[in-house]
VOKOLSE-159969 format. One record per residue: residue in one letter; x, y, z of N, C-alpha, C, O in turn. Coordinates in steps of 0.05 Angstrom, whole numbers, always signed. Example, Ala and Ser with C-alpha at 12.3 -4.5 7.8 and 13.67 -1.06 7.14 Angstrom:
<recs>
{"a",{+264,-114,+156},{+246,-90,+156},{+264,-66,+156},{+285,-66,+169}}
{"s",{+257,-45,+142},{+273,-21,+143},{+258,+1,+157},{+268,+23,+161}}
</recs>
This chain:
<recs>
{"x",{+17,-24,+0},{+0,+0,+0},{+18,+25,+0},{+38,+28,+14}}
{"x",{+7,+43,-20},{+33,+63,-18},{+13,+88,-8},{-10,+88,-15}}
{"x",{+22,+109,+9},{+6,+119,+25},{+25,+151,+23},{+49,+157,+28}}
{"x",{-3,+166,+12},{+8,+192,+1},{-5,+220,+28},{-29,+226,+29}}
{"x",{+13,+231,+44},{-1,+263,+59},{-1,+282,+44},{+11,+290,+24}}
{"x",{-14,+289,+57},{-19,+332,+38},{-27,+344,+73},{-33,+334,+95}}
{"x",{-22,+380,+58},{-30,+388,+81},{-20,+404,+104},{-31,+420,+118}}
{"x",{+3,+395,+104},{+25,+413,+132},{+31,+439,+119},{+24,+446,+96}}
{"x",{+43,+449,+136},{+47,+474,+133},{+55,+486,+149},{+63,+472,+168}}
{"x",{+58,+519,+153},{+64,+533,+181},{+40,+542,+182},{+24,+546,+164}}
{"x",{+37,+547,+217},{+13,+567,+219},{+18,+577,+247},{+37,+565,+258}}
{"x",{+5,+595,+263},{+13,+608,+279},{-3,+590,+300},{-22,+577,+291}}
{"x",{+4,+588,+332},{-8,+581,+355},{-35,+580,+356},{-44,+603,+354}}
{"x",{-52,+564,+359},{-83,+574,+358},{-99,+563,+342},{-122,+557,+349}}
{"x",{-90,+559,+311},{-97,+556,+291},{-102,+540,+281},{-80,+532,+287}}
{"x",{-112,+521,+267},{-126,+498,+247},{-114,+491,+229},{-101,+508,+216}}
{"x",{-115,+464,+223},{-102,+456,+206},{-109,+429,+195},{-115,+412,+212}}
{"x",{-110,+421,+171},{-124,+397,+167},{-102,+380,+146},{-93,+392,+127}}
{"x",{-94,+352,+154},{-89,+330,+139},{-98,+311,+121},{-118,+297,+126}}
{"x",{-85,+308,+97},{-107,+286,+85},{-84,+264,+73},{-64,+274,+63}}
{"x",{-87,+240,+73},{-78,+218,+66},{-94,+203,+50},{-116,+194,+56}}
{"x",{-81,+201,+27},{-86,+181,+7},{-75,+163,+3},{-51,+165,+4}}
{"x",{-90,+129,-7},{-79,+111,+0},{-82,+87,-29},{-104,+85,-39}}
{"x",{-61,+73,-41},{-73,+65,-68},{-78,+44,-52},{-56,+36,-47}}
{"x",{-91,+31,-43},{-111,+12,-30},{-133,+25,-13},{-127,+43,+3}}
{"x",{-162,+13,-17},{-186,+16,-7},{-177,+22,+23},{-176,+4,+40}}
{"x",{-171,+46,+28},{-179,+52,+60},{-185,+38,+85},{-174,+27,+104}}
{"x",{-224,+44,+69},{-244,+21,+87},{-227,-5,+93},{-217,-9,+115}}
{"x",{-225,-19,+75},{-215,-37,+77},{-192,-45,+103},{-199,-62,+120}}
{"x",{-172,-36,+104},{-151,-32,+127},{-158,-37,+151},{-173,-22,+163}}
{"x",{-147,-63,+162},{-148,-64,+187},{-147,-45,+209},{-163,-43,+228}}
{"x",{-113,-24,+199},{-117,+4,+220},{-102,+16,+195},{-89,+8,+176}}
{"x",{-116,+44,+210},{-97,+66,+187},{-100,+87,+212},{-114,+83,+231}}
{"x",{-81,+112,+206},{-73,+127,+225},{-56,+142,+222},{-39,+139,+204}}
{"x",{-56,+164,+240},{-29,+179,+237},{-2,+185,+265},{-10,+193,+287}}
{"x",{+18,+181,+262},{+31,+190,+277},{+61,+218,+273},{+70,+224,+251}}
{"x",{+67,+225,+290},{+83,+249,+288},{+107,+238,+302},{+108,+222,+320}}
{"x",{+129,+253,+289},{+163,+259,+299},{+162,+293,+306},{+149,+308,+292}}
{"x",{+173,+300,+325},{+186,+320,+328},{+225,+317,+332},{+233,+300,+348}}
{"x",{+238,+328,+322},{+265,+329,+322},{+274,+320,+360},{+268,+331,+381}}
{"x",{+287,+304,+355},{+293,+302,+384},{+279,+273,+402},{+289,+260,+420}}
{"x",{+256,+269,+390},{+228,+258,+400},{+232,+226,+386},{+247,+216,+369}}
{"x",{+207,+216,+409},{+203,+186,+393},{+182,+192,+376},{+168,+211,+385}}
{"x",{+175,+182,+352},{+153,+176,+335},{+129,+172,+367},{+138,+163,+388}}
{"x",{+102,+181,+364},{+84,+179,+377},{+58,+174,+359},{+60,+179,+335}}
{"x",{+39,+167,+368},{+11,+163,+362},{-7,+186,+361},{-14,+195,+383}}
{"x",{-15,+198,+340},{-44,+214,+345},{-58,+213,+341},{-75,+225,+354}}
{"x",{-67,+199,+322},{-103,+179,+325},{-97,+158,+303},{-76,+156,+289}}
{"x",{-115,+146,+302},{-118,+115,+298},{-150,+108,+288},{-169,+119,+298}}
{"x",{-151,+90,+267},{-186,+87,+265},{-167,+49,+263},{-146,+39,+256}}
{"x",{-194,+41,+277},{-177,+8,+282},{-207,-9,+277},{-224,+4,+288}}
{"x",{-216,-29,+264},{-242,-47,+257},{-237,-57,+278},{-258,-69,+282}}
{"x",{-215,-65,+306},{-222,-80,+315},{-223,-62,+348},{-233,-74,+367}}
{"x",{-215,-39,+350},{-222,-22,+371},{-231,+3,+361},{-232,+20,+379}}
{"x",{-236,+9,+345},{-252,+39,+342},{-223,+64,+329},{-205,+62,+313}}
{"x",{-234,+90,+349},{-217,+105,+344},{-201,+115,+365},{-214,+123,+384}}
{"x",{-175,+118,+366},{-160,+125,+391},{-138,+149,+386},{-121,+148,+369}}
{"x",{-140,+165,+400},{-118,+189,+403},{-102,+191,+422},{-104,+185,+446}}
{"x",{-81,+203,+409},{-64,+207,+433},{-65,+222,+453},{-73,+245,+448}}
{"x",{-58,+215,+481},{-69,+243,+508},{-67,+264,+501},{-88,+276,+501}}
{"x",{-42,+279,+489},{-36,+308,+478},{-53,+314,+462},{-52,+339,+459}}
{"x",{-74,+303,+444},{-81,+310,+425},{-118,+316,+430},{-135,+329,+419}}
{"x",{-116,+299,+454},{-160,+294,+456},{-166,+320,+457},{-155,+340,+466}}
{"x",{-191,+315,+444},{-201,+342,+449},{-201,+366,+427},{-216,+385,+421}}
{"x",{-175,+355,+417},{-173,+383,+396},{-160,+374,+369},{-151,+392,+355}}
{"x",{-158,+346,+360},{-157,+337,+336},{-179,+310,+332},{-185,+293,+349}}
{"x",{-188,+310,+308},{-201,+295,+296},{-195,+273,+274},{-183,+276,+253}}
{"x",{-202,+256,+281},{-196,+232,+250},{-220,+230,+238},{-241,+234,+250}}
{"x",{-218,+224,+216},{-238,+217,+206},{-238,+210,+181},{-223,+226,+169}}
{"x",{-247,+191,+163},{-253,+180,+131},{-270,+184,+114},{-294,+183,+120}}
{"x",{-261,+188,+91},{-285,+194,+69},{-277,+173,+53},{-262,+176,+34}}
{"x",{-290,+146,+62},{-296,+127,+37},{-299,+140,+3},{-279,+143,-12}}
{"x",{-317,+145,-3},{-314,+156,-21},{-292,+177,-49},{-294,+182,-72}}
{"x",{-274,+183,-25},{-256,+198,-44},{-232,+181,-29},{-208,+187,-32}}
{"x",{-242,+154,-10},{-212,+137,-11},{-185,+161,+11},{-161,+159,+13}}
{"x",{-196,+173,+17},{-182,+192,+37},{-187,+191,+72},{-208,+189,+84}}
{"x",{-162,+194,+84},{-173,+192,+112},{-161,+224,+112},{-150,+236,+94}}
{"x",{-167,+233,+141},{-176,+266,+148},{-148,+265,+173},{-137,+244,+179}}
{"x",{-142,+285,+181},{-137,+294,+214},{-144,+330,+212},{-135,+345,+196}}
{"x",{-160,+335,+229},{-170,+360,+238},{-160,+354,+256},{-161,+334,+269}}
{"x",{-143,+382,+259},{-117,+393,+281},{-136,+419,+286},{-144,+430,+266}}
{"x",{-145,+430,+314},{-149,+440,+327},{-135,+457,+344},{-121,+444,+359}}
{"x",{-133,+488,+348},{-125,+494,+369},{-96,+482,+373},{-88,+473,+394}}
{"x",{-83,+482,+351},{-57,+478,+347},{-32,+490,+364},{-29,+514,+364}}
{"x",{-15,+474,+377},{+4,+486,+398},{+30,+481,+387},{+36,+463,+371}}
{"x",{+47,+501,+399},{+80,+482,+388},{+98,+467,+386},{+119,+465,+373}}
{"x",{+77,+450,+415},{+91,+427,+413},{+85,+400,+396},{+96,+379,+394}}
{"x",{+52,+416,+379},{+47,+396,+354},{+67,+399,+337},{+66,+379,+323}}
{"x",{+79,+409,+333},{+111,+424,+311},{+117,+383,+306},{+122,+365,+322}}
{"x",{+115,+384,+281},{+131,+356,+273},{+127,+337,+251},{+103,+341,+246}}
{"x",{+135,+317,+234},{+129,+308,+213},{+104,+283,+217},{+105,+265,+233}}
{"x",{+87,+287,+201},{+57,+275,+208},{+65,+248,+183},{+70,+245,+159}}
{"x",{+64,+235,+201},{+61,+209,+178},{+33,+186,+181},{+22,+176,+201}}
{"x",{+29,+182,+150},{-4,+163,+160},{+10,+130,+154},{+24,+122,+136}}
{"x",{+2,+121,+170},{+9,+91,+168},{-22,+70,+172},{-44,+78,+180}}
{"x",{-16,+45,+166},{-31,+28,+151},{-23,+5,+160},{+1,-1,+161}}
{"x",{-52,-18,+171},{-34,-44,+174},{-51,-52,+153},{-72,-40,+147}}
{"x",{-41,-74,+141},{-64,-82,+115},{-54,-115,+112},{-31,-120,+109}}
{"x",{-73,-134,+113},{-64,-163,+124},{-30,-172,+135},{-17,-191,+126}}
{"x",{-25,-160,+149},{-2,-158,+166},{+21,-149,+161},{+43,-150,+173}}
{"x",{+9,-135,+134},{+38,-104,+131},{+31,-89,+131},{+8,-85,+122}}
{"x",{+52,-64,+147},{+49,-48,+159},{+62,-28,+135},{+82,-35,+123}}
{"x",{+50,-7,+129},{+56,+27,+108},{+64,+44,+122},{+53,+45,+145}}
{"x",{+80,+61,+117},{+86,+93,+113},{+84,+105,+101},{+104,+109,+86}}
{"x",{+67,+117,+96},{+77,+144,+76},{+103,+170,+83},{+114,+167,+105}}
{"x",{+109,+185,+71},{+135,+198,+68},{+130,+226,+87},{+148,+242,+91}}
{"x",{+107,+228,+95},{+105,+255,+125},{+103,+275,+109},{+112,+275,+87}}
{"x",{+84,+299,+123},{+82,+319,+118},{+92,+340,+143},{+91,+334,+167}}
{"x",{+98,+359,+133},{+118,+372,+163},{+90,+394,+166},{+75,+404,+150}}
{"x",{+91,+396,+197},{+73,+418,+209},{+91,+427,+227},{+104,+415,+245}}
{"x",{+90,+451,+220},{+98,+474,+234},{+82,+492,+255},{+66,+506,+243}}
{"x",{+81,+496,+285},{+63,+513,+298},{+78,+535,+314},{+79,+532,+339}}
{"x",{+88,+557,+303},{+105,+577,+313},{+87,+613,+312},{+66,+617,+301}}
{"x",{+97,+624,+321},{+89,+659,+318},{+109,+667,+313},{+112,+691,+309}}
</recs>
């Protein structure tokens, strides 16, 4: 599965920001798909997750003020970033388990500075 982001960017403290991942395999289909972030320095972490066999899960830093979400239809999954802080600052990658291999796509960098 080759797994394409759009989307990052800079934006100031406060501010909104939305992710989209495209995937050349049916989405729906996917056991889990999801996104996680690097910040320089940092381990790779979790910020949400859509899973067929637990639902949807976010990371503590993130509840509340980002969203996952899928549009079957255009074969796209979402992250609505919320109220964006700087310590979201970092490369967003969507990953994929799909009958027991696991995808990356190549990250999109988000920036949250003034």
């Amino acid at each position: 599965v080759q797994l394409v982001e759009s989307g990052g960017g800079l934006v100031q403290p406060g501010e909104s920001l939305r992710l989209s991942c495209g995937a050349s395999g049916s989405i729906k289909s996917f056991n889990l798909i999801g996104w996680y972030r690097q910040a320089p320095g940092k381990q790779r972490e979790l910020v949400a997750s859509l899973s067929r066999s637990v639902g949807i899960s976010y990371g503590d830093s993130v509840k509340g003020r980002f969203t996952i979400s899928r549009d079957d239809a255009k074969n796209l999954l979402y992250l609505q970033m919320n109220s964006l802080k700087p310590e979201d600052t970092g490369v967003y990658c969507c990953h994929a388990l799909f009958l027991g291999v696991e995808d990356w796509g190549q990250g999109t960098q988000v920036t949250v500075s003034s």
